[in-house]
N, C-alpha and C positions, 0 to 999 in steps of 0.2 A: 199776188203780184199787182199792187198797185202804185199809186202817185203818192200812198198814204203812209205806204212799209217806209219804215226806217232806214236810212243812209246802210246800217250795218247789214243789212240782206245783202247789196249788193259787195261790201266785205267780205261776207261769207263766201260769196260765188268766188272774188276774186283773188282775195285773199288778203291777211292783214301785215304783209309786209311793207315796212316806212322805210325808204329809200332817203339816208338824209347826211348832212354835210354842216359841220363848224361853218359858222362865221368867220373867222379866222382862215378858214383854208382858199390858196389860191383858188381861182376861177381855173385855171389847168385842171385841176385835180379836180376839180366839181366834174368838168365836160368830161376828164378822165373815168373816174367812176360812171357820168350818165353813159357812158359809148358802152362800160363793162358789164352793165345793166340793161341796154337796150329798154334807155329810158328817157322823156323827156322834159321830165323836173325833179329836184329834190328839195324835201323840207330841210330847212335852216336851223337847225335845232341850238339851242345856247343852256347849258342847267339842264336840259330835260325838255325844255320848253319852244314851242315853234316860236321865232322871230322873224320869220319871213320863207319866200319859197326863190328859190335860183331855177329858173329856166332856158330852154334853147333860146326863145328870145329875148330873155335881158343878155345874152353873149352876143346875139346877132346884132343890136338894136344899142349897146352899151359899150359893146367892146370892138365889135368887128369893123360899125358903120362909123366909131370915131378915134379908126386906126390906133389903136389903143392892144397892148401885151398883156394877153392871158395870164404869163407866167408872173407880174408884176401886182395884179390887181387884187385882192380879197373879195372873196363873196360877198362878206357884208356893203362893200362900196358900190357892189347893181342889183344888189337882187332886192326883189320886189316885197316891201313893206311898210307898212302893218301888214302881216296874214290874216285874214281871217280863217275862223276855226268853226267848226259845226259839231255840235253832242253826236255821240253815236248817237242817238233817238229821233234826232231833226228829221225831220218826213224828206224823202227825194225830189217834193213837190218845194219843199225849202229850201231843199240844196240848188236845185236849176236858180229856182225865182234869185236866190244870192252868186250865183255864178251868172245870170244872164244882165243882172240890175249893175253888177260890179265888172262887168269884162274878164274874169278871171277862168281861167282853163284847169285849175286842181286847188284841190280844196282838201288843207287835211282834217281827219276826226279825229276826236277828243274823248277820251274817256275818262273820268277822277281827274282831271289835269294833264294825264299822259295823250300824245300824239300815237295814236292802234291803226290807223291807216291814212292813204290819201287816196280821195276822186277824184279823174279828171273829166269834163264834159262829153270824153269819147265813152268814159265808163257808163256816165246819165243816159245817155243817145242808144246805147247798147240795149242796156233797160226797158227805154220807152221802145226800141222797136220789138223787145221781147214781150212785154207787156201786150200790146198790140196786134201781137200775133197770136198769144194763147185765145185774147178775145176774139178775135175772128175764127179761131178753130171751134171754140165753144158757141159761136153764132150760126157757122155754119152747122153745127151739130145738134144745135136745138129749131133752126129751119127743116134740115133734111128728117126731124125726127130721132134724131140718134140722143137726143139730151133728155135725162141724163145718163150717161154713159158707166 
């Protein structure tokens, strides 16, 4: 468990289901599915291929704050892109530094081409404080004598 492990560790723990929406589909039916999901973004899939990510705030920020109808608008006309995309293999250490450098809160991964999951900054945040606590267990463990265990 490091800053070193690959994007997909954290897949595994959470799991490789993509949460995702046509361009083509109204914004209704986007926040529809996120409310069904208790979620909040999906990838924008086109072909197979990410083209961008729809979120709670491109609705609040795009549609809410410029009195603007859900049921009228297409995904593709607020949601946020170019996506970027990260290999399963990208280190966690590259996924933050690309999510802290660019403002972005989910990041989906890529594998062959195909979209196999997405992070969000609460999954990274999760991680590092998991991280962080194995090492202080193992620090206290090789203070008190008990390492290795």
């Amino acid at each position: 468990m490091t800053f070193t492990d690959p994007i997909e560790v954290i897949l595994k723990r959470k799991g490789f289901a993509v949460h995702a929406i046509s361009p083509d589909a109204t914004v209704y039916d986007a926040l529809h599915k996120m409310a069904a999901e208790d979620i909040g973004a999906l990838v924008v899939l086109e072909s197979g291929q990410a083209v961008g990510i729809f979120s709670e705030r491109d609705y609040a920020r795009k549609v809410v704050l410029k009195d603007r109808w859900s049921r009228a608008i297409q995904v593709h006309e607020i949601m946020s892109a170019p996506v970027l995309t990260v290999s399963h293999d990208a280190t966690i250490d590259e996924c933050l530094r690309h999510m802290t450098a660019m403002h972005y809160r989910h990041l989906p991964v890529v594998r062959d081409g195909a979209v196999v999951g997405l992070v969000s900054i609460g999954d990274l945040v999760q991680w590092i404080i998991s991280t962080q606590d194995f090492a202080l267990h193992q620090l206290e463990g090789y203070i008190m004598g008990k390492y290795p265990s």
